[in-house]
C-alpha positions in Angstrom: 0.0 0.0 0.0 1.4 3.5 -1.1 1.5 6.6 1.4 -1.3 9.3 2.4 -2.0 11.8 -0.3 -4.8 12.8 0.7 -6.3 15.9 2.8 -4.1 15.3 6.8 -6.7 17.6 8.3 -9.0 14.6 7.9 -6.6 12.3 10.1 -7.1 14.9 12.9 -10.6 14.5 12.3 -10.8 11.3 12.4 -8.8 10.8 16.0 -10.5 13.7 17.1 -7.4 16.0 18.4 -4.5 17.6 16.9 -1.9 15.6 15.4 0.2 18.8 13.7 0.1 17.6 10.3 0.4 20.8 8.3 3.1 22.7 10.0 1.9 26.4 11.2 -1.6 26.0 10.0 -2.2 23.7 12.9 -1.0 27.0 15.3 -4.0 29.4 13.8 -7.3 29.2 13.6 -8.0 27.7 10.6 -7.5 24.4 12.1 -10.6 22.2 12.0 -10.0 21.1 15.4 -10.2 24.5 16.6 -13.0 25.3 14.5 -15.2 21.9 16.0 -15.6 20.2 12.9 -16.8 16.7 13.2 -14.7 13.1 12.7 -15.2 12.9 8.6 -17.9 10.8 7.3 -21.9 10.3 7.4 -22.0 9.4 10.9 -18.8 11.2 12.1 -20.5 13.4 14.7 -21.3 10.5 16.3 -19.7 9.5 19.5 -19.8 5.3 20.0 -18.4 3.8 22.7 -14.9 2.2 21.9 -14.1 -1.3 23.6 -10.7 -2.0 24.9 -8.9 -2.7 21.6 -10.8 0.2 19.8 -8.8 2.0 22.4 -5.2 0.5 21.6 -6.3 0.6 18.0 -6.9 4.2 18.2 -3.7 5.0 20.4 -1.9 3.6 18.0 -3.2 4.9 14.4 -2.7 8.3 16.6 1.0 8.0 16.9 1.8 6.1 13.3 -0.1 9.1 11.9 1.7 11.9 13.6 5.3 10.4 12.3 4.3 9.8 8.9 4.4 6.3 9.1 2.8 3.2 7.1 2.3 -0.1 9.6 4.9 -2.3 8.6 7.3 0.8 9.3 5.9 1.6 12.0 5.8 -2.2 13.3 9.0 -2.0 12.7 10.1 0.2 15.0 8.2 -1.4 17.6 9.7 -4.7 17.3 13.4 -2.7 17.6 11.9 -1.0 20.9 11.0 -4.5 22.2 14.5 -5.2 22.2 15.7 -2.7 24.1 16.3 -2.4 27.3 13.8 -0.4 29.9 10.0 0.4 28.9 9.3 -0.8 25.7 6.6 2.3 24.9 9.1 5.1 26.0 11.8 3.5 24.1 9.7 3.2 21.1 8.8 7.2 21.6 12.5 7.9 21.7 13.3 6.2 18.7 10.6 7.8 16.9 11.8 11.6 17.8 15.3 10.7 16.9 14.5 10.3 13.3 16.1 12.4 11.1 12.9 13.8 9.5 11.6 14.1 13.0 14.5 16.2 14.3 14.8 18.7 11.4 11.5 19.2 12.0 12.1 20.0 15.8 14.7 22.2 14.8 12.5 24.1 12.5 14.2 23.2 9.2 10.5 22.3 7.6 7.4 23.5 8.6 6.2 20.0 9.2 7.1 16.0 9.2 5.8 15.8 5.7 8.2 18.6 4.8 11.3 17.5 6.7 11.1 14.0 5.4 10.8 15.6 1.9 13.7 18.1 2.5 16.0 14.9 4.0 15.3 13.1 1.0 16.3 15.3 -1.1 19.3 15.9 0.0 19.5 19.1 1.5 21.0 18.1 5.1 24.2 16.3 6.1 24.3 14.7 9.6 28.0 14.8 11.4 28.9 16.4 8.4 28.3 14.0 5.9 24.9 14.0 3.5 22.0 11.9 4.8 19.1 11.7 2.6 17.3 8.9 4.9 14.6 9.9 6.5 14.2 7.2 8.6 17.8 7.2 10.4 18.0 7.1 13.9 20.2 9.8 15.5 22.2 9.6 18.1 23.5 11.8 21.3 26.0 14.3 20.3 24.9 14.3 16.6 25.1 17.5 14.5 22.4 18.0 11.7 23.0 20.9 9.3 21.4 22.4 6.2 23.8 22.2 3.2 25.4 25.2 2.5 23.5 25.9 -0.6 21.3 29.1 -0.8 18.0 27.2 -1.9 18.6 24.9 1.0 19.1 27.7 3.2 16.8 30.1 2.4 14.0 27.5 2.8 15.1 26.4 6.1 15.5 30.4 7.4 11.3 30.7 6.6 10.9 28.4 9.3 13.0 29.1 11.7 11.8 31.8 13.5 8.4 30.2 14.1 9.7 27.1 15.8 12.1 29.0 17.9 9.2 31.5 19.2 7.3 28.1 19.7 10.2 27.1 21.8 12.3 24.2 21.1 12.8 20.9 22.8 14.7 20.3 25.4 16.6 18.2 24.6 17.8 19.7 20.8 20.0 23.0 21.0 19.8 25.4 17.7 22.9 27.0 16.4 20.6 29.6 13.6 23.7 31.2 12.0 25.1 27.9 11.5 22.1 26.5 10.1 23.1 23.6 12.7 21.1 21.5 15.4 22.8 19.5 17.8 21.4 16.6 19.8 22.5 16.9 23.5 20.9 13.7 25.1 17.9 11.2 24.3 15.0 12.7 24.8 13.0 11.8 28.1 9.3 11.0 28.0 8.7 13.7 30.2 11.0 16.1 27.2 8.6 14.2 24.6 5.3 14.8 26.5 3.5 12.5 23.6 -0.5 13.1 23.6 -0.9 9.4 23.2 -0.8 6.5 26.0 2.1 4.6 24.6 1.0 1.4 26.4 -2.0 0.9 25.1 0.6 0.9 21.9 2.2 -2.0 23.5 -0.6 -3.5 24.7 -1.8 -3.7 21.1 1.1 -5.9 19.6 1.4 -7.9 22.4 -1.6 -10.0 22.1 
């Protein structure tokens, strides 16, 4: 199955709650969440009661959705997080903000995933120096992503900057703007990530 091309406002919709899709439309008014409009569909107003793995389901179509991800990419990851040592859920959320795509995104090089995964792929950052164009690599503590020091690359990156700085950026990322430079100072804690899904209920999911 290919990716989403359709409208993301209608995955917000649909799970009801902001996923930030669409970079600094999601911050203004024009969001449909904002605005109340109903899950999409005939019967989307409605409110059903959701049993215990319409729950997990939801949880989880929540969090591939705000990463970008299709379910055998996403599953993935999980099974790499199961692995690890220590919680299985925060270690899956860690993996999935160290992402390249996900941390030029923090860093404000894109105005959203769907752009940073787009501007990794084609080839406009290098990570330590060297030019990554996966989107899907997972960083590491001390790792340096910078734009390429090409004036397209740069001027895109410099429209977006700004807005995620005002925004504030995470804790655990540290911006150098005149460098066009992020740097990675530690993994991130959950408490740094602060996800708006219940990660266990992830778990829970894939462990039946």
């Amino acid at each position: 199955m290919g990716r989403y091309t359709g409208p993301v406002c209608r995955m917000c919709r649909r799970e009801g709650m902001q996923l930030f899709l669409k970079g600094d439309r999601c911050f203004t008014a024009k969001c449909p969440i904002q605005t109340g409009r109903p899950a999409p569909g005939m019967h989307g107003a409605r409110r059903r009661k959701l049993s215990e793995y319409g729950q997990q389901l939801r949880e989880k179509q929540k969090l591939r959705r705000m990463y970008g991800m299709r379910e055998h990419q996403f599953r993935f990851f999980f099974d790499k997080a199961l692995k690890k040592r220590g919680v299985t859920g925060e270690a899956l959320l860690q993996m999935l903000e160290l992402r390249l795509d996900t941390v030029a995104q923090r860093l404000g090089f894109a105005p959203s995933r769907a752009a940073a995964r787009q501007l990794v792929r084609h080839g406009h950052l290098t990570v330590n120096g060297r030019r990554a164009d996966v989107p899907s690599m997972v960083l590491h503590a001390g790792d340096v992503v910078q734009v390429r020091d090409r004036k397209g690359s740069r001027d895109y990156a410099k429209t977006f900057m700004d807005n995620a700085e005002a925004r504030g950026l995470s804790p655990w990322l540290a911006l150098r703007k005149a460098d066009f430079a992020g740097e990675i100072l530690h993994v991130p804690t959950r408490e740094e990530i602060a996800p708006i899904v219940n990660e266990q209920r992830v778990v829970e999911l894939y462990s039946k």
